[in-house]
FIKEZA-330977 format. One line per field, with one value per atom (N, C-alpha, C, O): x, y, z; residue number from 1; atom name. Coordinates in pm, 1 decimal. Each point is the difference from the previous one (the first is absolute). Layout:
<sites>
px: (X, ...)
py: (Y, ...)
pz: (Z, ...)
i: (NUM, ...)
at: (CA, ...)
</sites>
This chain:
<sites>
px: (14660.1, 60.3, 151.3, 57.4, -9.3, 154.0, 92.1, -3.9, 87.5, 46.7, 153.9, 53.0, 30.4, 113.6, 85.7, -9.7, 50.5, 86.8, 33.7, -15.0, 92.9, -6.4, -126.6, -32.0, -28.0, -117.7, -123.1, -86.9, 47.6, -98.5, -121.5, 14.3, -127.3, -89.6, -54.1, -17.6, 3.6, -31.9, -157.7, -29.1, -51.4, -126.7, 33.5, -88.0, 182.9, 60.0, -38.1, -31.0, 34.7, -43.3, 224.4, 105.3, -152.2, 167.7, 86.9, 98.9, -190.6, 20.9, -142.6, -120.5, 197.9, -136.9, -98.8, -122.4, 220.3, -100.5, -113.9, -78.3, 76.7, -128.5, -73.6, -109.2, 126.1, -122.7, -46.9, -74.6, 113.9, -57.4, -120.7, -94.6, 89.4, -129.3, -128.4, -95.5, 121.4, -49.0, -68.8, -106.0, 199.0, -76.7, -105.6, -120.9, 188.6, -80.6, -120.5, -72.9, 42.9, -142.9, -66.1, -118.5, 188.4, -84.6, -66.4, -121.8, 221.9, -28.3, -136.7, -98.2, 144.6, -103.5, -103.8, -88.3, 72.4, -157.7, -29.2, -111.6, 180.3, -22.7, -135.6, -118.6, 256.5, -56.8, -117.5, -75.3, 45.6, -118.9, -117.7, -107.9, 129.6, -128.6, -80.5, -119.8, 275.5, -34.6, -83.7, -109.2, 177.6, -55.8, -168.5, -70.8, 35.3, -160.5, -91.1, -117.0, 187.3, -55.1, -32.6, -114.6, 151.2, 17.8, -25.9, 24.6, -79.7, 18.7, -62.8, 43.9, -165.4, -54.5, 85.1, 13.4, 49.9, 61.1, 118.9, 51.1, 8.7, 157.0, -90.5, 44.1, -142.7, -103.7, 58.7, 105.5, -183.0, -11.6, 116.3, -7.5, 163.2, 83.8, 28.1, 65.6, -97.0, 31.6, -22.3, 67.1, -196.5, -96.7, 33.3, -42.3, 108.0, 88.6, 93.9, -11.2, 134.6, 133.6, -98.9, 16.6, -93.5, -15.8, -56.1, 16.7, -89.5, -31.1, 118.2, 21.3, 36.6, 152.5, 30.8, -27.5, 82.8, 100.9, -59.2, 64.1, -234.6, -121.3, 65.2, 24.2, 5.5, 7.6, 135.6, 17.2, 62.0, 180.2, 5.3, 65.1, -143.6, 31.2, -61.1, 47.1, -157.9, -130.2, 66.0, -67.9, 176.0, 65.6, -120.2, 32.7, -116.2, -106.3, 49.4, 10.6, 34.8, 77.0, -67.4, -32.0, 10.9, -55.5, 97.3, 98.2, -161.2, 103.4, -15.8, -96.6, 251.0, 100.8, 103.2, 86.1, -72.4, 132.7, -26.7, -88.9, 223.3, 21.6, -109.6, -64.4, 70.5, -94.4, -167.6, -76.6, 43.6, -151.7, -50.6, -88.6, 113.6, -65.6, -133.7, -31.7, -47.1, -182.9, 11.6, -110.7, 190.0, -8.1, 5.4, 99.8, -198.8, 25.2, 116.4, 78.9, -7.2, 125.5, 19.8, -82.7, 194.7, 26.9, -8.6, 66.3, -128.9, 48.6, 102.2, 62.6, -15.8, 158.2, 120.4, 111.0, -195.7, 46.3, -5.5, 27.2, -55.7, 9.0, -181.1, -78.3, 52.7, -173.1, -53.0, -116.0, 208.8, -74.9, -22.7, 85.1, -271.7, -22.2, -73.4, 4.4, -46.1, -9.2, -177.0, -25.3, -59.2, -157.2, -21.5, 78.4, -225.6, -40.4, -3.1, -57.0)
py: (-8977.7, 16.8, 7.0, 75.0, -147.1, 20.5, 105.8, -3.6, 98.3, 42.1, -13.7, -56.3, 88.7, -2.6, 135.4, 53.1, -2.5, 121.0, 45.2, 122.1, -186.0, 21.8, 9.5, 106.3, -205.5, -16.0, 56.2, 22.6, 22.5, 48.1, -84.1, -117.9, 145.7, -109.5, -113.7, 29.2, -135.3, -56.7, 18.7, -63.8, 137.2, 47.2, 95.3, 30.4, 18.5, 117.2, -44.0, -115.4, 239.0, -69.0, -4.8, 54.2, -144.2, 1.6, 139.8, 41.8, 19.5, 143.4, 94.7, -25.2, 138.7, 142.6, -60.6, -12.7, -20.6, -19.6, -113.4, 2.3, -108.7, -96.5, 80.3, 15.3, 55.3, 74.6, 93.2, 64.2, -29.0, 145.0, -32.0, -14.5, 0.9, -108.7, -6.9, 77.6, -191.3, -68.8, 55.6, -43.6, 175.1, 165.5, 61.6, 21.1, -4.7, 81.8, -2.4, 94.7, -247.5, -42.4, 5.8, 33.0, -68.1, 6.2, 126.7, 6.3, 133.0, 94.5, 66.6, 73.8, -126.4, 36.6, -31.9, 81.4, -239.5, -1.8, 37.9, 48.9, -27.7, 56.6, 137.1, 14.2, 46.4, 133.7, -18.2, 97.4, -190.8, 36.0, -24.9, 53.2, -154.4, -26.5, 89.1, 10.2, 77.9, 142.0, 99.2, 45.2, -14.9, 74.2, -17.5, 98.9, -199.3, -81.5, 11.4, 29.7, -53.0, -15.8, 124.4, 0.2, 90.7, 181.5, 78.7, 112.2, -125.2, 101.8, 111.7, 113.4, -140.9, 137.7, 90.9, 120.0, -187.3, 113.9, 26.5, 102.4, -144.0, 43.8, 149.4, 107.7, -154.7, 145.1, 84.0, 60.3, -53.0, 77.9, 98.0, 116.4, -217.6, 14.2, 99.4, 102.3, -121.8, 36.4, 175.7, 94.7, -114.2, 123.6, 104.6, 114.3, -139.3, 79.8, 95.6, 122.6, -217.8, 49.0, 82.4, 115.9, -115.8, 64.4, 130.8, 104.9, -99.0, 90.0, 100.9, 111.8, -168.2, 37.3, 55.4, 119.0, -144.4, 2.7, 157.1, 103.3, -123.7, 82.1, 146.5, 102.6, -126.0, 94.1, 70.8, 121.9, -202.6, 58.4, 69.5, 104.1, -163.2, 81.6, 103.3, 94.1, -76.1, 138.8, 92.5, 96.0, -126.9, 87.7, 3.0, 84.0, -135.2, 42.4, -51.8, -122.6, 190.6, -66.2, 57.7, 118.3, -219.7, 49.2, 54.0, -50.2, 139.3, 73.2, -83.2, -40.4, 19.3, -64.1, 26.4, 13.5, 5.7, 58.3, 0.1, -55.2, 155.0, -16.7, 109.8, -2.8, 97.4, 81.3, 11.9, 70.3, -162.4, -48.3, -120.7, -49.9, -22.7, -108.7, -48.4, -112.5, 225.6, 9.8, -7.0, 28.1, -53.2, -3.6, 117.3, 70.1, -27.6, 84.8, 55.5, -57.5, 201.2, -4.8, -59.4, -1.6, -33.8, -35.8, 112.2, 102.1, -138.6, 78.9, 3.3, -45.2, 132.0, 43.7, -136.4, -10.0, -83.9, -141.7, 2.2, -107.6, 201.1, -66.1, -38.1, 54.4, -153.6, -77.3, 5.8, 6.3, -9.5, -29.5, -170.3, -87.8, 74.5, -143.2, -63.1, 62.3, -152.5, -100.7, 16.9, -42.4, 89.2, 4.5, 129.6, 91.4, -101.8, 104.3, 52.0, 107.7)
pz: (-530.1, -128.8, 17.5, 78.9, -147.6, 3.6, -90.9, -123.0, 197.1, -70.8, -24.2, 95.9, -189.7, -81.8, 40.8, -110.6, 151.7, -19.5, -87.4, 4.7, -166.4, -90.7, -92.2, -53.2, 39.4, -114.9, 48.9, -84.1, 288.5, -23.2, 38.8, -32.2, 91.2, 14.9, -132.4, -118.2, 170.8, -115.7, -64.5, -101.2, 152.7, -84.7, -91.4, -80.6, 74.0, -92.7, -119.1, -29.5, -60.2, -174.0, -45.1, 33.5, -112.1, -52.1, -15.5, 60.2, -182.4, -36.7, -12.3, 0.2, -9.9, -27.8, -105.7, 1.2, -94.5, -84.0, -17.9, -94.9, 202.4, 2.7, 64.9, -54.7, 169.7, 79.2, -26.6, 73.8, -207.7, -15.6, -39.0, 77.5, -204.2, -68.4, 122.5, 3.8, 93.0, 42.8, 125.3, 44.8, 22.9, 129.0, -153.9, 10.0, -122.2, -59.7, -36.3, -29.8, 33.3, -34.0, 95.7, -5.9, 133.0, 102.0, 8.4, 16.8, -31.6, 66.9, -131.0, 8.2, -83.0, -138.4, 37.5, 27.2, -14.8, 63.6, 66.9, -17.3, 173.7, 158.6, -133.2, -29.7, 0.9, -51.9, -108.6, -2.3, -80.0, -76.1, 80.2, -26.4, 150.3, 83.1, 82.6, 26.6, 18.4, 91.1, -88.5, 34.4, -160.0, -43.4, -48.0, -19.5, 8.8, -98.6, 166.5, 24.5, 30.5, 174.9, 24.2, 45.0, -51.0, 18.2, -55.9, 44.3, -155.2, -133.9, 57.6, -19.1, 103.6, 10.8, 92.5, -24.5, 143.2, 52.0, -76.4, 45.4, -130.9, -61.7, -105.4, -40.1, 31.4, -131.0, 99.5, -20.0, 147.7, 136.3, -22.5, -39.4, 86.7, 4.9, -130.3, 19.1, -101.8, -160.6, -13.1, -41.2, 99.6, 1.9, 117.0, -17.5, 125.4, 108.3, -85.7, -0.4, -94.8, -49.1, -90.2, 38.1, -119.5, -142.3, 69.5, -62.2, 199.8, 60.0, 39.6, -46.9, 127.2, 28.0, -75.5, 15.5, -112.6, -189.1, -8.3, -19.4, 44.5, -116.9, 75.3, -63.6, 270.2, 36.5, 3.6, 0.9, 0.6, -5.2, -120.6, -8.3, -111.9, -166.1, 4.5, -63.8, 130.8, -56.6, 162.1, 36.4, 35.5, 68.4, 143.1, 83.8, -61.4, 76.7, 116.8, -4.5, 142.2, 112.1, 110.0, 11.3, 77.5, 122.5, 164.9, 54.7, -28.9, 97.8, 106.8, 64.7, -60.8, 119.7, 13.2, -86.9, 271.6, -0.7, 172.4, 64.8, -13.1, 128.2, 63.2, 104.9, -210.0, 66.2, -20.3, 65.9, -179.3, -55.8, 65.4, -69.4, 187.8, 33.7, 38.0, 38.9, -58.2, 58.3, 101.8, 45.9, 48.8, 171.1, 73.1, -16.5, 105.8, 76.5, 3.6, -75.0, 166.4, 39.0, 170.2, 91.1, -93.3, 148.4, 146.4, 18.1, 35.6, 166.8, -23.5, -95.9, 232.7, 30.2, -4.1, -52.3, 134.9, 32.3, 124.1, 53.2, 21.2, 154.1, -18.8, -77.9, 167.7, 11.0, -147.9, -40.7, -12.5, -153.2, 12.7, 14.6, -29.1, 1.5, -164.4, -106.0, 120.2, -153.5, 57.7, 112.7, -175.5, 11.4, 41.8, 25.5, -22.4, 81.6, 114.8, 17.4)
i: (1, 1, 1, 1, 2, 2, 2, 2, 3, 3, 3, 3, 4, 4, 4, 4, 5, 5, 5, 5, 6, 6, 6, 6, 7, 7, 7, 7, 8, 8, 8, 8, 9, 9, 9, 9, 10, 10, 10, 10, 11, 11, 11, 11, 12, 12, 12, 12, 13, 13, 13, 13, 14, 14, 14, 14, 15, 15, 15, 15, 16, 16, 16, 16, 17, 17, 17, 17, 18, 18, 18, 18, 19, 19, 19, 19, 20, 20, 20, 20, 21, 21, 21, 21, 22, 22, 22, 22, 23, 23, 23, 23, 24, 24, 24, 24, 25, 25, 25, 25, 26, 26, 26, 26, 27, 27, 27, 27, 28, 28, 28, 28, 29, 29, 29, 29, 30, 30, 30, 30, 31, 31, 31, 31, 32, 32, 32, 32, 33, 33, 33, 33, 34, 34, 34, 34, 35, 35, 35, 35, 36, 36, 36, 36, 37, 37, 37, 37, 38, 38, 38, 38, 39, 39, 39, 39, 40, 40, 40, 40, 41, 41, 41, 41, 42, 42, 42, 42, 43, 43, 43, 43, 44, 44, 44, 44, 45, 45, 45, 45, 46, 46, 46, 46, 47, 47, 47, 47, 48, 48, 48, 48, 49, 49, 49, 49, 50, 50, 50, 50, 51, 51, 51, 51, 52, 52, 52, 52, 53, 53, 53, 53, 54, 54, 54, 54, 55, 55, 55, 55, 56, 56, 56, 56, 57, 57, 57, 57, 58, 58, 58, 58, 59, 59, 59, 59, 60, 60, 60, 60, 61, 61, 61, 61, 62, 62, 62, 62, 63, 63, 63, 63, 64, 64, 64, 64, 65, 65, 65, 65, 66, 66, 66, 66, 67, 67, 67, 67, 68, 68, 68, 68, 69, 69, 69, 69, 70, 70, 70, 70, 71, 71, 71, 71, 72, 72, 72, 72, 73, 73, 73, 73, 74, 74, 74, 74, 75, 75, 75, 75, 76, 76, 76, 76, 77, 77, 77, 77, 78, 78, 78, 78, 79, 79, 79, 79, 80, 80, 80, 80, 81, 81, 81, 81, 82, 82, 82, 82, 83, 83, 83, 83, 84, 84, 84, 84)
at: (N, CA, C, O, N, CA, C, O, N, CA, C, O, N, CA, C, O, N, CA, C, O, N, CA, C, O, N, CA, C, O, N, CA, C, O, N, CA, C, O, N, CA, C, O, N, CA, C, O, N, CA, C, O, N, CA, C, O, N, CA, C, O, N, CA, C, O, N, CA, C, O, N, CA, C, O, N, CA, C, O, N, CA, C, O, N, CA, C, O, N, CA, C, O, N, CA, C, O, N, CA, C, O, N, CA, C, O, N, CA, C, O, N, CA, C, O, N, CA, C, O, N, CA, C, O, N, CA, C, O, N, CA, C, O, N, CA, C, O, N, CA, C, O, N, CA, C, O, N, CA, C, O, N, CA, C, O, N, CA, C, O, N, CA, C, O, N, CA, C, O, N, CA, C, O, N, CA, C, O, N, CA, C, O, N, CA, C, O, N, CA, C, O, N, CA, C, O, N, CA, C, O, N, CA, C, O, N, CA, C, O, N, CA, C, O, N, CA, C, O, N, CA, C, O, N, CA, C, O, N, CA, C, O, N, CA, C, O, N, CA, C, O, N, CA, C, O, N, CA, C, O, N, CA, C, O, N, CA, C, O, N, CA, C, O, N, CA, C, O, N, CA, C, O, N, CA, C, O, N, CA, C, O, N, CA, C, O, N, CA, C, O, N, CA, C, O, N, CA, C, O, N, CA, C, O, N, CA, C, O, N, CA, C, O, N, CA, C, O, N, CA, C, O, N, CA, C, O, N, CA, C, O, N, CA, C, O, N, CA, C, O, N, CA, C, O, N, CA, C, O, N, CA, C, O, N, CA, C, O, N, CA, C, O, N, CA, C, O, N, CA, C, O, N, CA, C, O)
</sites>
């Protein structure tokens, strides 16, 4: 492909405004196909947040923190090993 220094490769669209149009449709369809292709997991997806949402609003939070991790506590650290 040859390019110009000034003008730029020549596959370029002239201006913004021919390519806008022309990504937008693409990306429109890209996107209505994904979505008709998927529907059930985007519900999925749907049904996570409203869970989420249901739990941040009704305040209900589960304990985490530095000192709540369900893990044992550590040995001293000297021969402290990973198993039994």
């Amino acid at each position: 492909m040859q390019q110009n220094a000034i003008e730029g490769p020549r596959w370029s669209c002239r201006s913004r405004w021919t390519c806008r149009p022309v990504f937008r449709g693409i990306f429109l369809s890209l996107g209505v196909a994904v979505v008709t292709r998927f529907t059930t997991v985007l519900f999925g997806f749907a049904a996570v947040l409203f869970y989420s949402a249901y739990k941040l609003r009704n305040g209900e939070e589960e304990t985490h923190g530095p000192g709540v991790s369900g893990l044992p506590p550590e040995s001293s650290g000297e021969g402290a090993t990973m198993g039994p």
